[in-house]
Every structure is written in structure tokens, then in C-alpha cells.
C-alpha positions in Angstrom: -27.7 10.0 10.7 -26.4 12.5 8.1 -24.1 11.6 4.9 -21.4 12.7 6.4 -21.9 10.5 9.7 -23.0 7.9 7.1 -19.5 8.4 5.0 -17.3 8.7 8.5 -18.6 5.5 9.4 -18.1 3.4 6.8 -14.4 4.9 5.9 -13.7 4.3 9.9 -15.0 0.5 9.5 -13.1 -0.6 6.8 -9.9 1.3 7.4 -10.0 0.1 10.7 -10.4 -3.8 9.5 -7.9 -3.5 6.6 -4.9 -1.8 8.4 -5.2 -4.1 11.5 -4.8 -7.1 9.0 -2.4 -5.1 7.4 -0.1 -4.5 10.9 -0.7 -8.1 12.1 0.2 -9.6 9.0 3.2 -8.1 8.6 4.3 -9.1 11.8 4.9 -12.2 10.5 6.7 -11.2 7.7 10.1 -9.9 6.9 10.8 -6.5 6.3 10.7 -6.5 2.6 7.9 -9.0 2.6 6.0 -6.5 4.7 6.6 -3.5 2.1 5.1 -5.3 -0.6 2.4 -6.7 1.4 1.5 -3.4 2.6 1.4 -2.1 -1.0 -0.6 -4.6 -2.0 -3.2 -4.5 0.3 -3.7 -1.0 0.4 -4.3 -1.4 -3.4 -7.1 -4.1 -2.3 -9.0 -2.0 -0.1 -9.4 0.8 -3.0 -10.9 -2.1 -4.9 -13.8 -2.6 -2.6 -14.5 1.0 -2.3 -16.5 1.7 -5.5 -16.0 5.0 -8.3 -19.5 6.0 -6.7 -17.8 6.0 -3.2 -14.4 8.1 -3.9 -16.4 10.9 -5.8 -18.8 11.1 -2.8 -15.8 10.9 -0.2 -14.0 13.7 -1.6 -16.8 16.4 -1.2 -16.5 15.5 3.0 -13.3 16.9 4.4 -14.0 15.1 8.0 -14.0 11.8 6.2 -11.2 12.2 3.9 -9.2 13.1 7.4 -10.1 10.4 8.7 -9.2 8.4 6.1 -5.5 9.8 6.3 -5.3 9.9 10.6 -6.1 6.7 11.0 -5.3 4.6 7.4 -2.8 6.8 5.9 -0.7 8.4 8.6 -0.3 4.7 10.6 0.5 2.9 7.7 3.1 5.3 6.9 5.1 5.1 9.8 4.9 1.1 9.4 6.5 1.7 6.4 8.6 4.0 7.1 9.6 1.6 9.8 10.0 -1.5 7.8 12.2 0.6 4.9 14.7 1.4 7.8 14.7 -2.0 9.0 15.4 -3.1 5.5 18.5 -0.9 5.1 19.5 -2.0 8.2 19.6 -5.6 6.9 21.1 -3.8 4.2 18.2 -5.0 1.7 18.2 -1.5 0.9 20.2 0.8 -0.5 21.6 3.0 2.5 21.0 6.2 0.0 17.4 5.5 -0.8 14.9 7.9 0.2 11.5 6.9 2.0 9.4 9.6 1.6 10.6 9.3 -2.1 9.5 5.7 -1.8 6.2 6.6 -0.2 5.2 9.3 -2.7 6.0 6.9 -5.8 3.9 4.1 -4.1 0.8 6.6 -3.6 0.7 8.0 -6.7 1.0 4.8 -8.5 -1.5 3.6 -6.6 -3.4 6.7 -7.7 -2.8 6.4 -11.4 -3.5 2.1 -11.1 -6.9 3.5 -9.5 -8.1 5.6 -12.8 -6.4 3.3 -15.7 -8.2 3.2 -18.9 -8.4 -0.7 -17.9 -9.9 -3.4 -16.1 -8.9 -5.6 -13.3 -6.6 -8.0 -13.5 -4.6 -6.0 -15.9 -4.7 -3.1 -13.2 -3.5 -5.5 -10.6 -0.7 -6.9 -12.1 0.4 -3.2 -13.6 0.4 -1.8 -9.8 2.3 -4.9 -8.7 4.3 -4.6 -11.3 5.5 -0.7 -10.8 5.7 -1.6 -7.1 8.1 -4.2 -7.7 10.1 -2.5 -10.5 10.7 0.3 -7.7 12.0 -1.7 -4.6 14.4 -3.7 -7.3 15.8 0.1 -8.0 16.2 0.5 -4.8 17.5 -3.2 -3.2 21.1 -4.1 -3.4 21.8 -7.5 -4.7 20.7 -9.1 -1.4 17.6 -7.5 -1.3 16.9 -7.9 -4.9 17.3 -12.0 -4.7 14.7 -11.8 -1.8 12.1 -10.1 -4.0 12.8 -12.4 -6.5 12.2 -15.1 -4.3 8.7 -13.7 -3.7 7.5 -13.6 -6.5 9.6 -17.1 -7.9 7.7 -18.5 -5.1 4.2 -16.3 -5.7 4.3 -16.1 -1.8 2.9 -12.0 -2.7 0.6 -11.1 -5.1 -1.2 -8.2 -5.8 -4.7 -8.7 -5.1 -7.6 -8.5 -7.3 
């Protein structure tokens, strides 16, 4: 088996595991429950996959697609998904933007990824800016259900 088989593998294994915990669990959960769940787990599974790892990854195209066809790509239509049903149930602003959403939520989890510090502090930043966001965004309903998430500590950002 060559790296690259080697790499395809392992990025197909453990995308596969996370976002089918990922799309059960938040069957159980309400919409805005979901988003943050969803968040927070994706930041979990970047914190098994080591700094060794993502700078081999990125020099195998086929791998980094498969990361995005079968992580990214599903995972963004769940969202996408759950942000409408949230406006619906008008936990959302009608006017807020999901792609907008989306790209905030990636690239935080981008910068949370390479901060100058260590875990739990990384963690509780990501939470944090995930959090900050979707209260920007909720109307009043929507902002007394996240803070009855995190009152309760029912979500929190893994570490």
C-alpha cells in the first residue's frame, strides 16, 4: 500500500466514524443544539489528527478531496439544513446568511487549529467565537436557548 492509499484510508476511517456520530447525534437534538454540536465536534476530530498528519495530508490532493466529499460537503448541507430550520423557528435571524455562517465557523476553526496556545485554552476560545457568532445572529428567542446551553453545560467544546 502506498502513502497515499495509507493517508486515503485513514482520512476515510475517521471521517466516516466522526460525521455519522455527528448526523445521529444531532438527530436528537434541536436545531440550534445541532449547530453547536456540529461545531464542536468537528473541532474534536482536528484534535486527534496530529500537526505531523495535516502537513502530510496537504501534499495528497486525493485525500484532501476526500476529506471535503465525504466530511466537509455532508456536513455542510446538515448545516445548512439545520440554519434554515432555525430561522424557521425563528431562532434566527431571517436576514442572516449561511454561507456567511459556514465560512466564519471554518476559518475559526482554522485559526483555533494554529493558536500560539495549548488546549484547553484553544477549546474554550473556539467555543467561545462559535457561540459569540450564533448570539449575533439569534433573535431573542434563539439567544435564551443558547444561553440555556451553556447555563446548563449540556454543549461543550471538546478537548
Amino acid at each position: 500500500m502506498s502513502k497515499s492509499e495509507l493517508l486515503e484510508a485513514c482520512v476515510s476511517f475517521q471521517i466516516e466514524k466522526s460525521r455519522k456520530q455527528i448526523e445521529e447525534k444531532c438527530r436528537t437534538l434541536n436545531c440550534l443544539e445541532a449547530i453547536v454540536y456540529l461545531n464542536y465536534q468537528t473541532y474534536a476530530l482536528s484534535g486527534i489528527l496530529s500537526a505531523d498528519f495535516c502537513r502530510e495530508i496537504v501534499k495528497y490532493p486525493e485525500a484532501l478531496a476526500l476529506f471535503s466529499r465525504e466530511y466537509r460537503e455532508p456536513l455542510h448541507e446538515k448545516c445548512a439544513s439545520l440554519f434554515r430550520e432555525a430561522q424557521q423557528k425563528k431562532l434566527i435571524q431571517p436576514e442572516s446568511n449561511f454561507e456567511l455562517a459556514f465560512m466564519f465557523f471554518e476559518n475559526t476553526l482554522l485559526y483555533a487549529l494554529f493558536a500560539p496556545y495549548e488546549e484547553p485554552k484553544r477549546a474554550l476560545t473556539y467555543g467561545n467565537a462559535v457561540l459569540t457568532y450564533l448570539a449575533g445572529i439569534c433573535t431573542a428567542e434563539g439567544r435564551k436557548e443558547l444561553h440555556r446551553m451553556t447555563a446548563s453545560g449540556e454543549l461543550q467544546p471538546a478537548v
